[in-house]
PATILUM-518122 format. One record per residue (C-alpha): residue in one letter; x, y, z. Coordinates in pm, whole numbers, padded with zeros to 5 digits, always signed. Example, Ala and Ser with C-alpha at 12.3 -4.5 7.8 and 13.67 -1.06 7.14 Angstrom:
2
A+01230-00450+00780S+01367-00106+00714
REM end
This chain:
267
X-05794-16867+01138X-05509-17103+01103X-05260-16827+01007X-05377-16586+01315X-05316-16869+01522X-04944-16898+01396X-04895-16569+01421X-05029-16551+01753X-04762-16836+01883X-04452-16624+01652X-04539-16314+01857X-04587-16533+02221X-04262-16708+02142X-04082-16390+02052X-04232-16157+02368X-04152-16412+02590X-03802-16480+02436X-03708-16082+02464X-03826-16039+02837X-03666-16360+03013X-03314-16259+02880X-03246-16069+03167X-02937-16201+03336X-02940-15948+03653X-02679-15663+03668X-02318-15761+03817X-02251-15823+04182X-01983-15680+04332X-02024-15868+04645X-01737-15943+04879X-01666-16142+05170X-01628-16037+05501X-01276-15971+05629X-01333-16305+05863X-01566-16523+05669X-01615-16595+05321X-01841-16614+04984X-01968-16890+04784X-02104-16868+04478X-02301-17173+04326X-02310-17101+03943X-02611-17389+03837X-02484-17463+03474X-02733-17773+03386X-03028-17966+03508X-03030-18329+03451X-03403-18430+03533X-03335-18800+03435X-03068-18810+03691X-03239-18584+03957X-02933-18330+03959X-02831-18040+03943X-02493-17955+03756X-02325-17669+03948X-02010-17492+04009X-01844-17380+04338X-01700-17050+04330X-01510-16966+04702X-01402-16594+04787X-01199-16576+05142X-01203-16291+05333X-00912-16085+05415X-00825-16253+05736X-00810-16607+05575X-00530-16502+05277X-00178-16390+05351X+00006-16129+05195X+00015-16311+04873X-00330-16405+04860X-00272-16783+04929X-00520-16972+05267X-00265-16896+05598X-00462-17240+05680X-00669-17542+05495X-01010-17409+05361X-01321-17684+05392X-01689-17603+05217X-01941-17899+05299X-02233-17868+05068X-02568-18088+05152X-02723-18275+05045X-02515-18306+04759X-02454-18622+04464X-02085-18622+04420X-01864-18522+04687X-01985-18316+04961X-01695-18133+05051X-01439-17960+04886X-01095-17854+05028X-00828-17636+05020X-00500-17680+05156X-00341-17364+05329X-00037-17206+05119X-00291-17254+04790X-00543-16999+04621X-00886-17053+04607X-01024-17183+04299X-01377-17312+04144X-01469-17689+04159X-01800-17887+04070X-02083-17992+04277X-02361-18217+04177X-02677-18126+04360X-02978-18364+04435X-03318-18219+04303X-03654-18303+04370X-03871-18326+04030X-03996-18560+03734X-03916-18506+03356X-04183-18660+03244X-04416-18317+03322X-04230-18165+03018X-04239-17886+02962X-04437-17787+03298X-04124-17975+03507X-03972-17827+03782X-03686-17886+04016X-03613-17780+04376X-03284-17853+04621X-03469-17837+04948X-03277-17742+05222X-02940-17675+05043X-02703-17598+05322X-02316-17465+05266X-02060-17456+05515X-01723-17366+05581X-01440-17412+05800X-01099-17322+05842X-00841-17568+06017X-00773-17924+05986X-00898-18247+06214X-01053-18148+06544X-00922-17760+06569X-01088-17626+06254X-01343-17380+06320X-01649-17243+06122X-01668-16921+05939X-01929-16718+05863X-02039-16774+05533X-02240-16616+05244X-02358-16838+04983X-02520-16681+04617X-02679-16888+04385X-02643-16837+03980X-02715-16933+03650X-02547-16996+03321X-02858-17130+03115X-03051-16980+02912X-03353-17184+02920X-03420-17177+03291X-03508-16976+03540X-03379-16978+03920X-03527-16949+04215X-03360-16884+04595X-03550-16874+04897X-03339-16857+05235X-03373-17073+05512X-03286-17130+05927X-03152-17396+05967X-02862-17418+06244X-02433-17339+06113X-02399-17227+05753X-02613-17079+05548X-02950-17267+05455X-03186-17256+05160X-03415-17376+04898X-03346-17361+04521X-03597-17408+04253X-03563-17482+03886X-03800-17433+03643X-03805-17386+03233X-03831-16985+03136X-04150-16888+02957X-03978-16879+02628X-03890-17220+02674X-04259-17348+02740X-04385-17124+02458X-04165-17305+02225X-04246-17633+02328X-04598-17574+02335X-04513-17384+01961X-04394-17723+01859X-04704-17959+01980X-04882-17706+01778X-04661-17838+01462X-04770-18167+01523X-05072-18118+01586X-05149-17953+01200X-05004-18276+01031X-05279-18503+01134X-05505-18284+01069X-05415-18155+00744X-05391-18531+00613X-05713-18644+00783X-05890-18369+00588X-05777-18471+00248X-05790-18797+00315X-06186-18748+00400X-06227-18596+00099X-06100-18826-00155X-06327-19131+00093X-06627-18918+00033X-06538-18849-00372X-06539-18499-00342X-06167-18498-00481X-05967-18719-00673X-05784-19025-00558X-05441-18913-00675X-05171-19234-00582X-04860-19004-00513X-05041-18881-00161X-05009-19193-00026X-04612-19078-00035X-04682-18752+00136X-04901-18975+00380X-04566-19184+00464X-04370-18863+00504X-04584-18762+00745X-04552-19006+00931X-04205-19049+00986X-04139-18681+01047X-04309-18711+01388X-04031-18788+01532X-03813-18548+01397X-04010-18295+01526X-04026-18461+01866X-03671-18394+01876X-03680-18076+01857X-03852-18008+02189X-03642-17844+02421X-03464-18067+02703X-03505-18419+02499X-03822-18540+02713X-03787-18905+02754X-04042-19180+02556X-04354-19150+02789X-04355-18804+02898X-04683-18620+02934X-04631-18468+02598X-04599-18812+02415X-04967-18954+02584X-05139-18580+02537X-04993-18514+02188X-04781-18738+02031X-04975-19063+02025X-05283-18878+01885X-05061-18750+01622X-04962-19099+01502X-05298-19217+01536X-05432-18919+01324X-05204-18971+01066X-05208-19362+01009X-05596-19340+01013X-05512-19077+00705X-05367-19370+00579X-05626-19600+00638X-05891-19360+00480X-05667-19277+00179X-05643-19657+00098X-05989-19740+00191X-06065-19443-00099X-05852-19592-00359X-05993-19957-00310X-06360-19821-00367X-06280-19600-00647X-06080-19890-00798X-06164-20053-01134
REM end
């Protein structure tokens, strides 16, 4: 039973692995002649810090760029609500280049692996001009990814000048699979030791002294293991009050029973 079950979670872990790999085919998007594109390129999520780590990408349209490709005037993009800076300029005679933006985001960490994060509202505007003459141009804004263990979601809004919309964050299936894969892991050590321990308290095996070792070992490879989960859930996460405290109970009450055996089948 136990080994269908682990093969069960290899083939979950690897399906889901294989079919959220797919990055989307290239855009070839460009601006229009008078307005200009934006892409957002999310490239982490910081859940303790309710952020998002992204990167502003601005393409100007023809009418913006001179012969030589350089702004004929100063280029402003106002992103809200944003963390760091809101707005990020361009001064006219200069190219266009990419610059970060921190993004608030609405979620809690401590729903590991189940968390989710969404920018409500995410609005992106541009203007051209300086001080009380510049003037707003239309604007496209496209949202993208450069993780591999999330997924992204863009839903567009109304919301007055600009473009408007929501943007939600949440771990990819292979992601979950592997945490849950790993709770799994966990999960066998206590039981494992609990059995033998049983055992040897109800004389049906021999009290052999070295287990106590392999009892110890046990134990401090919980954390270890924690480790490993995906997006380093902080102390008191779901996970550690659903799996990881049972583990360590589990496995010192191995402990307990092991010595308990030894001190009645003492001399």
């Amino acid at each position: 039973m136990l080994v269908l079950i682990v093969i069960g979670l290899y083939v979950t872990v690897v399906i889901a692995y294989a079919t959220g790999g797919d990055g989307g085919g290239a855009d070839h998007r460009q601006p229009r002649a008078n307005g200009a594109l934006v892409y957002l390129d999310i490239n982490a999520v910081s859940g303790e810090d309710f952020s998002l780590q992204t990167r502003a990408s601005v393409y100007a349209g023809a009418d913006l760029l001179d012969t030589n490709g350089d702004l004929r005037e100063d280029l402003t993009v106002e992103v809200t609500p944003a963390a760091s800076a809101s707005s990020l300029t361009f001064a006219r005679g200069t190219q266009l280049s990419s610059q970060p933006v921190t993004l608030y985001a609405d979620g809690d960490i401590r729903d590991w692996p189940f968390d989710t994060y969404r920018a409500p509202s995410l609005t992106v505007r541009v203007f051209a001009g300086s001080g009380d003459t510049r003037t707003a141009v239309p604007t496209e804004v496209a949202v993208t990814d450069s993780m591999s263990s999330w997924a992204v979601d863009t839903t567009d809004t109304d919301e007055g000048p600009g473009e408007a919309l929501d943007v939600h964050v949440s771990r990819t299936g292979a992601t979950i699979a592997f945490g849950l894969a790993m709770c799994v892991v966990l999960a066998i050590l206590p039981i494992c030791t609990l059995f033998v321990s049983i055992q040897t308290l109800r004389r049906r095996k021999q009290f052999l002294p070295p287990i106590v070792t392999w009892f110890a070992v046990m134990l401090f490879a919980v954390l270890p293991i924690r480790n490993l989960f995906p997006g380093s859930p902080p102390i008191g996460s779901w996970v550690d009050y659903t799996v990881v405290l049972w583990v360590v109970m589990g496995l010192a009450l191995s402990l307990v029973f092991y010595v308990t055996a030894w001190w009645r089948q003492g001399p």
